[in-house]
FILOFI-507927 format. One record per atom (N, C-alpha, C): atom name; x, y, z. Coordinates in steps of 0.1 Angstrom, whole numbers, plus 5000, padded with zeros to 4 digits. Example, Ala and Ser with C-alpha at 12.3 -4.5 7.8 and 13.67 -1.06 7.14 Angstrom:
<sites>
> N  5132  4943  5078
> CA  5123  4955  5078
> C  5132  4967  5078
> N  5128  4978  5071
> CA  5137  4989  5071
> C  5129  5000  5079
</sites>
This chain:
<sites>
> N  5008  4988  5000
> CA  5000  5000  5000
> C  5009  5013  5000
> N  5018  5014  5011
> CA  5028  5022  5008
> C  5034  5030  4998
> N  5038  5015  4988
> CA  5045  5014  4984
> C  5042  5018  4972
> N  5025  5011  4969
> CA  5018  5021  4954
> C  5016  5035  4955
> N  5016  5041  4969
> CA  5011  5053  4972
> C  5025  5060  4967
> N  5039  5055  4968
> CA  5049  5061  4965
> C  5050  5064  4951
> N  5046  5051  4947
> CA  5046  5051  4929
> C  5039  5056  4919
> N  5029  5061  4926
> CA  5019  5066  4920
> C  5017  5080  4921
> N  5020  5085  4935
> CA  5019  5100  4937
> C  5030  5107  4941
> N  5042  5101  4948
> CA  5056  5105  4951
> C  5070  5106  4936
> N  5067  5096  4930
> CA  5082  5088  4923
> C  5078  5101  4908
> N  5063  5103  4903
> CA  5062  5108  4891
> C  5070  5123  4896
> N  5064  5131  4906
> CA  5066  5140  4906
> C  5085  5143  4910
> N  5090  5135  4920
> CA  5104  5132  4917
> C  5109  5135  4907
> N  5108  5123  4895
> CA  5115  5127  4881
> C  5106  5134  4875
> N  5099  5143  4874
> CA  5096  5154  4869
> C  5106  5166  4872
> N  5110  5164  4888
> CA  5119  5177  4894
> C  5136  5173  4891
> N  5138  5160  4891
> CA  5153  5160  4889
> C  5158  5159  4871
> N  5143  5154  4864
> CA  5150  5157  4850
> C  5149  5171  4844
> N  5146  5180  4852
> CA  5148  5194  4851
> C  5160  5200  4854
> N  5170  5191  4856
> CA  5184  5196  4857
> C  5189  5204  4846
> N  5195  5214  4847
> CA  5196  5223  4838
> C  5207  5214  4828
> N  5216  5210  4835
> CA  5229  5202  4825
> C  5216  5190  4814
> N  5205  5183  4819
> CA  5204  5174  4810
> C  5194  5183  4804
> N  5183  5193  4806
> CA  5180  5199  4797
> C  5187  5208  4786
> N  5201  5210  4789
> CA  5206  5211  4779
> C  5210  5202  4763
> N  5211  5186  4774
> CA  5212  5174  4764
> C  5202  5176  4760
> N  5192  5177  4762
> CA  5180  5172  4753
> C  5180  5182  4741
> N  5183  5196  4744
> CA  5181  5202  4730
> C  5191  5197  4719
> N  5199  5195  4725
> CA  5210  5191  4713
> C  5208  5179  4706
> N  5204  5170  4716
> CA  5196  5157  4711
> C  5186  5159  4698
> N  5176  5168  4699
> CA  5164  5167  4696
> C  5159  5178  4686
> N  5172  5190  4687
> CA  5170  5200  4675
> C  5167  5197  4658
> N  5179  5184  4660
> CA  5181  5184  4644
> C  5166  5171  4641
> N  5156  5171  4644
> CA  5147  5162  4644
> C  5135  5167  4637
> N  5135  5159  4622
> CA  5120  5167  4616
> C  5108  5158  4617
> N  5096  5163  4609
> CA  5092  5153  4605
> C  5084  5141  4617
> N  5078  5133  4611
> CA  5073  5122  4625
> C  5084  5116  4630
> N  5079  5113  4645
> CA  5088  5107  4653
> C  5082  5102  4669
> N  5090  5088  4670
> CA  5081  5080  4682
> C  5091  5086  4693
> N  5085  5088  4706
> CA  5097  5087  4719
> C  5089  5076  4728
> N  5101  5070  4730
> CA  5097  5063  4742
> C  5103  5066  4750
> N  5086  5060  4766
> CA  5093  5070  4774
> C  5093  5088  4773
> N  5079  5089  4771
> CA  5076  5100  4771
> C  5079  5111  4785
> N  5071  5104  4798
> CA  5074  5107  4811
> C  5066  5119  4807
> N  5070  5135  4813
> CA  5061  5142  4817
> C  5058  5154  4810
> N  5070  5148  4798
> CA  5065  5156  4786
> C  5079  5168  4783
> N  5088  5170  4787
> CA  5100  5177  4790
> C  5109  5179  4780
> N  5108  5166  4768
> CA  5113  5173  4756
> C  5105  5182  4749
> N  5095  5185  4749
> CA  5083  5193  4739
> C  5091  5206  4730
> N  5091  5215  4745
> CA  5103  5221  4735
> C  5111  5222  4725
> N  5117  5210  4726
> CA  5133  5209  4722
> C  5126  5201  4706
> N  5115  5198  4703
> CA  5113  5193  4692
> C  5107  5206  4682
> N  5114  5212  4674
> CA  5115  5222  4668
> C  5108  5220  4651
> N  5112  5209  4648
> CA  5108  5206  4631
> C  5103  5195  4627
> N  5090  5190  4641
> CA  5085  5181  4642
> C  5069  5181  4640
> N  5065  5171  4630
> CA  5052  5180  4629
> C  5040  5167  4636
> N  5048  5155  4637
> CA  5035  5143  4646
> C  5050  5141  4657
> N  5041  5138  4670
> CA  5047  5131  4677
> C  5044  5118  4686
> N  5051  5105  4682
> CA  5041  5094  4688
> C  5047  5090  4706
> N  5036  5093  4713
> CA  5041  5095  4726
> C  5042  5081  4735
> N  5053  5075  4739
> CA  5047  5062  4740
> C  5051  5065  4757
> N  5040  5067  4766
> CA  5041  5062  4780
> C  5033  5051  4787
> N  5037  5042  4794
> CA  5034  5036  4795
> C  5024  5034  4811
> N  5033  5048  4822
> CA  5030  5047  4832
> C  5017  5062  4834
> N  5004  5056  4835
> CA  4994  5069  4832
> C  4996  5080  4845
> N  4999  5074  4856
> CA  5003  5084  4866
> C  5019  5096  4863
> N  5022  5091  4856
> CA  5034  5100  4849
> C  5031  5110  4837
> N  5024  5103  4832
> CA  5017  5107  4816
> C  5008  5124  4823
> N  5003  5124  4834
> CA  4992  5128  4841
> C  5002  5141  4838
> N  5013  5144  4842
> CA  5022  5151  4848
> C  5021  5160  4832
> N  5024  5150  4824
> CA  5024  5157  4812
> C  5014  5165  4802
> N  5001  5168  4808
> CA  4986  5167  4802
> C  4989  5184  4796
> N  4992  5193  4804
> CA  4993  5208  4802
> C  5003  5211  4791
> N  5013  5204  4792
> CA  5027  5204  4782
> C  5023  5201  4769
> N  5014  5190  4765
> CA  5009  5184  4755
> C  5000  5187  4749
> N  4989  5198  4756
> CA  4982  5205  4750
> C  4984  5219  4745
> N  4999  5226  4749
> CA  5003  5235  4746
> C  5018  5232  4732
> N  5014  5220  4731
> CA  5029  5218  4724
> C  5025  5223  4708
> N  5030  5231  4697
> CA  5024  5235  4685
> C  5026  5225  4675
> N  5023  5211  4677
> CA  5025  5200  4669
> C  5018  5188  4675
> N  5010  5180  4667
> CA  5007  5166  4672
> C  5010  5161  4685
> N  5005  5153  4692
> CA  5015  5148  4704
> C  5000  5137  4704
> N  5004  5124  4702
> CA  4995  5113  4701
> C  5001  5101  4718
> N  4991  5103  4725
> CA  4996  5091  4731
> C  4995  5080  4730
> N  5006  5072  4736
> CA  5005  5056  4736
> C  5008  5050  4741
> N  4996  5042  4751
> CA  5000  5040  4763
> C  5001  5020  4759
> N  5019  5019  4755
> CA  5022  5004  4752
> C  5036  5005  4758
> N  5042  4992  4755
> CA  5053  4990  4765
> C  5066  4989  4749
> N  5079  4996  4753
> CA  5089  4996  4744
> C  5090  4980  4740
> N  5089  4970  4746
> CA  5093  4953  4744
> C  5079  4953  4731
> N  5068  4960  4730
> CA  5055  4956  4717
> C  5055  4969  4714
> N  5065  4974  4701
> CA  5063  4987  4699
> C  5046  4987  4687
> N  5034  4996  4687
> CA  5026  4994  4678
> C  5028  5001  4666
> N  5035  4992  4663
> CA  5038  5004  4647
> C  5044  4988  4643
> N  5040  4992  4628
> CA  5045  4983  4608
> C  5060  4987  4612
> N  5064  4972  4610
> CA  5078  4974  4603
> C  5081  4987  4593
> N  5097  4987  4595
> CA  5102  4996  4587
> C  5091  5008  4584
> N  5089  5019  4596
> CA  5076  5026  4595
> C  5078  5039  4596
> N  5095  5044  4605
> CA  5095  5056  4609
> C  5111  5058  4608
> N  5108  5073  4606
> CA  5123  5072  4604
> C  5130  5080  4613
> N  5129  5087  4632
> CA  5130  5090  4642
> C  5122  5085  4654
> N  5136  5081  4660
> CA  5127  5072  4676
> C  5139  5077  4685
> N  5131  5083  4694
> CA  5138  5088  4708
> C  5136  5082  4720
> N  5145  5080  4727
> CA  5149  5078  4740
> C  5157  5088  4749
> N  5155  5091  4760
> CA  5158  5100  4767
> C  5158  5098  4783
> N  5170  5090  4784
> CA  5169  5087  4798
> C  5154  5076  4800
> N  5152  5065  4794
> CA  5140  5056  4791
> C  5149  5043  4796
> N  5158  5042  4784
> CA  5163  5026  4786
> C  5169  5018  4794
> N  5171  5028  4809
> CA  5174  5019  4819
> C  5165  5017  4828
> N  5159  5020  4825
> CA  5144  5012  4832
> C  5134  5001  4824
> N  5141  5001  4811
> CA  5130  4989  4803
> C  5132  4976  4810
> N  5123  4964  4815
> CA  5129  4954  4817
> C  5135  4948  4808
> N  5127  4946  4801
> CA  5138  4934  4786
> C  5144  4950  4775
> N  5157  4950  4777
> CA  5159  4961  4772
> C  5163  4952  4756
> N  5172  4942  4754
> CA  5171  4933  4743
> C  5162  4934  4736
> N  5150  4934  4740
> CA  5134  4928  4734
> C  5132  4943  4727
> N  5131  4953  4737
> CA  5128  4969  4731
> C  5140  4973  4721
> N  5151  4971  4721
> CA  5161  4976  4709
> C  5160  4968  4699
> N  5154  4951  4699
> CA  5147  4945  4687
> C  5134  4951  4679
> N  5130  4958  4687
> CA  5118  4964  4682
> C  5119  4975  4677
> N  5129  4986  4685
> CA  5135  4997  4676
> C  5137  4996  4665
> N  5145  4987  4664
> CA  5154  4983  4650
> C  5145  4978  4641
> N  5131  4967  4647
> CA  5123  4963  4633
> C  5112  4979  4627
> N  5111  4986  4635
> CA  5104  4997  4634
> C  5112  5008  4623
> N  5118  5008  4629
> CA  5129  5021  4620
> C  5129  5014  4605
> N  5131  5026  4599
> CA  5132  5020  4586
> C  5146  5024  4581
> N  5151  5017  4572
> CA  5166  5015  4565
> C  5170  5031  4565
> N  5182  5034  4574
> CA  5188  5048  4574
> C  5178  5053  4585
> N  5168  5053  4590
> CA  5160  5059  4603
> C  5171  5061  4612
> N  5174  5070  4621
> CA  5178  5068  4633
> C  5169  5068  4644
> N  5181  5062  4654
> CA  5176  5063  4665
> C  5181  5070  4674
> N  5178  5076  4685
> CA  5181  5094  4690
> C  5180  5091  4706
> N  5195  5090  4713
> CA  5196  5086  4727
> C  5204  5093  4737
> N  5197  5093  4748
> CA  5207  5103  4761
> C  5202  5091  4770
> N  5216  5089  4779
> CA  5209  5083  4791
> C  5220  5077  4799
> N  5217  5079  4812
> CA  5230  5073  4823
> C  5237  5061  4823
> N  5248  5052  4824
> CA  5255  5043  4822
> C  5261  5040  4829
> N  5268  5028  4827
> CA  5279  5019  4835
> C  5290  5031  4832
> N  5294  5034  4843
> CA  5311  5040  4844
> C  5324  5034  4837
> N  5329  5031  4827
> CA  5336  5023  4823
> C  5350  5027  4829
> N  5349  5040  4834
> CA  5360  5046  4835
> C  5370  5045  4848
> N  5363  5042  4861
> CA  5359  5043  4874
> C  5356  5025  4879
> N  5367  5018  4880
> CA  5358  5008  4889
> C  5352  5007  4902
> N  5352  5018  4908
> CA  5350  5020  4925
> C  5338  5026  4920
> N  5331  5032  4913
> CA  5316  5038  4909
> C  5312  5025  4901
> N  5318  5018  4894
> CA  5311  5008  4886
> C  5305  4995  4897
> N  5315  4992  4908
> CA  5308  4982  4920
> C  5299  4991  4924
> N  5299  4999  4928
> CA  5288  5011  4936
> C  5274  5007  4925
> N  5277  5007  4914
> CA  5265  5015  4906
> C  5258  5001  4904
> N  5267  4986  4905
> CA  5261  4974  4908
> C  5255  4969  4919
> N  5261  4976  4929
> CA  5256  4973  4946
> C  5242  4977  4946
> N  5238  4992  4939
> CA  5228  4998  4946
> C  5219  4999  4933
> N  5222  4990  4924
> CA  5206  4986  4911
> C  5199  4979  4917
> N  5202  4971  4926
> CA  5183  4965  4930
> C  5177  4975  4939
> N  5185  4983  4947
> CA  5180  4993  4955
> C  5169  5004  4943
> N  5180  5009  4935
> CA  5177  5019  4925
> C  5161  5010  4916
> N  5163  5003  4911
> CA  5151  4996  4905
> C  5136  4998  4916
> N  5138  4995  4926
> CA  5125  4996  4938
> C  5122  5012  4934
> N  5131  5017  4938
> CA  5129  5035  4943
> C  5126  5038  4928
> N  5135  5039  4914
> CA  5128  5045  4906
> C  5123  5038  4891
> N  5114  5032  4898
> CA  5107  5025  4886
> C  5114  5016  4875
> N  5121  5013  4882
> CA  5130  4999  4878
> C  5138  5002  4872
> N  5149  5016  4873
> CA  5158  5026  4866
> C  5170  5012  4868
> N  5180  5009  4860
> CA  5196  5004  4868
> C  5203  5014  4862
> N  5214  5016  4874
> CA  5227  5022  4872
> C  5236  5016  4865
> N  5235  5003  4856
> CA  5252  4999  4854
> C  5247  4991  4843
> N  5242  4999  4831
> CA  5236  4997  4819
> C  5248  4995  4811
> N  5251  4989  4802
> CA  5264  4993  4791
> C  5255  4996  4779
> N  5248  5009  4778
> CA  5245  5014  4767
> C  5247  5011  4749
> N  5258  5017  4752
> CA  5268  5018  4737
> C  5265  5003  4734
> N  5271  4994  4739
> CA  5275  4973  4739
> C  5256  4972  4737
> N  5246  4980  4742
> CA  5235  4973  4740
> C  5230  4976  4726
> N  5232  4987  4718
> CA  5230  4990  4704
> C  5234  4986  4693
> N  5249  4980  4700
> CA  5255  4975  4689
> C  5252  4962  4688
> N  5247  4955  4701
> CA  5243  4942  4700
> C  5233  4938  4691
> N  5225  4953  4690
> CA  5207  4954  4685
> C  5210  4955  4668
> N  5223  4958  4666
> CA  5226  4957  4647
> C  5228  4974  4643
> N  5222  4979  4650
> CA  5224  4998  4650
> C  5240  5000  4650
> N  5241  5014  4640
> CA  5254  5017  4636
> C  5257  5026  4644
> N  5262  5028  4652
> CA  5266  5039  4660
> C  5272  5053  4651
> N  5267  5062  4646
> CA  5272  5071  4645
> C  5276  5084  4651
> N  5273  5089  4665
> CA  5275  5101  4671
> C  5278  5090  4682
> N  5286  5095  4695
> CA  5288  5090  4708
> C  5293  5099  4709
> N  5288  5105  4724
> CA  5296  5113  4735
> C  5292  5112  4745
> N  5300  5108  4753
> CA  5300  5105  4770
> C  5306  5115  4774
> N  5296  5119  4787
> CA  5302  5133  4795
> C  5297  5130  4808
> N  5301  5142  4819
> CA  5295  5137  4830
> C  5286  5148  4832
> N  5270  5146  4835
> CA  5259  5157  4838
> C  5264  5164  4852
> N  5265  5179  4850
> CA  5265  5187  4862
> C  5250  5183  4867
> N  5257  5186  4882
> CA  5245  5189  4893
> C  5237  5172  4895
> N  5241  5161  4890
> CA  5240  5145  4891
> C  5245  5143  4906
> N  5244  5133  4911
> CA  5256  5126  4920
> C  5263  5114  4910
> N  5274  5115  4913
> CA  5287  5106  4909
> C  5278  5093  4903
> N  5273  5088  4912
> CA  5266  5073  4907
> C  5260  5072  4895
> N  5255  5085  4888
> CA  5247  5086  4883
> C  5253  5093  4871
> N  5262  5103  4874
> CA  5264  5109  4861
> C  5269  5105  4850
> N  5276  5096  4846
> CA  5283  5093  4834
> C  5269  5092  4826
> N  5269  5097  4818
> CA  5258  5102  4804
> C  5265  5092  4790
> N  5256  5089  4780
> CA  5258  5090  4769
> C  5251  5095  4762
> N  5254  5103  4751
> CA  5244  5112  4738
> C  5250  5105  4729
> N  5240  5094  4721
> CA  5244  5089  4708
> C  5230  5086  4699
> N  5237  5086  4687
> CA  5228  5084  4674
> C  5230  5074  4666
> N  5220  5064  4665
> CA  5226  5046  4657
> C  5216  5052  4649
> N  5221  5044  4633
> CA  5215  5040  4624
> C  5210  5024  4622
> N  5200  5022  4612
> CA  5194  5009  4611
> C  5199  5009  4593
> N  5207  5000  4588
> CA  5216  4999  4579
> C  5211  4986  4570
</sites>
């Protein structure tokens, strides 16, 4: 009981306030400027890219959790372009093969359960040359005293925020998925704690 009461009325409003970090709203614009035309995000959350989507004229909103989605209702109706919701899970994306030729993630993929399953699905969705458009926290490659840390405290982290883990290897999961990696840059987000900051901003192709 608690524990829904956290997830439901505590945890949305949380990441609504810490993904307002100025350092990652700056990732997102950079992410998301050069983006026309339609385009799916998964992992919508509470609506925080809207902005930053500039030359976008549909947007397929895929959230899955409606108590988050809730957060996003005002953003969505002020946004000057499409914003379609959809409320399915990244592992059954609803969309035709080879369909779209932009799909975002934004701080999403460490909380997918079957992250395998959802970058299979990326990849059958996108169409030949589509990208795919990513920011999101990782394994420390750099640091093994943060990398044990960031493995000690993912079952902690998974309870508290909606099944997030800290010790994702990103990059090794898109390449596994057949995506071409063409942009990578790892940085660390100001205003993070250590555990958390190491970032990646990259762009795979489906080839």
């Amino acid at each position: 009981m608690i524990y829904k009461f956290y997830q439901q009325r505590i945890f949305p409003h949380l990441l609504n306030q810490v993904m307002q970090t100025p350092s990652l709203m700056d990732k997102r614009r950079e992410l998301l400027l050069p983006i026309s035309g339609e385009a799916l995000e998964i992992g919508f959350g509470t609506g925080l890219n809207l902005p930053f989507y500039q030359q976008v004229d549909t947007l397929y909103a895929l959230e899955p959790n409606p108590d988050i989605y809730h957060l996003a209702v005002q953003r969505v109706h002020e946004a000057p372009f499409l914003v379609q919701h959809i409320q399915a899970s990244a592992e059954k994306l609803p969309f035709a093969d080879s369909s779209l030729d932009h799909i975002v993630s934004t701080w999403t993929l460490c909380s997918i359960a079957q992250l395998d399953q959802a970058l299979d699905e990326v990849y059958r969705v996108l169409k030949v040359g589509g990208t795919f458009h990513v920011v999101e926290h990782v394994l420390h490659n750099e640091k093994p005293s943060i990398q044990r840390l960031q493995s000690l405290l993912t079952p902690i982290q998974k309870r508290l925020a909606d099944g997030c883990h800290l010790n994702r290897n990103i990059e090794r999961a898109l390449k596994d998925a057949e995506l071409e990696l063409i942009e990578a840059e790892y940085f660390d987000a100001e205003g993070i704690p250590s555990i958390g900051q190491r970032m990646l901003l990259a762009r795979a192709v489906k080839r």
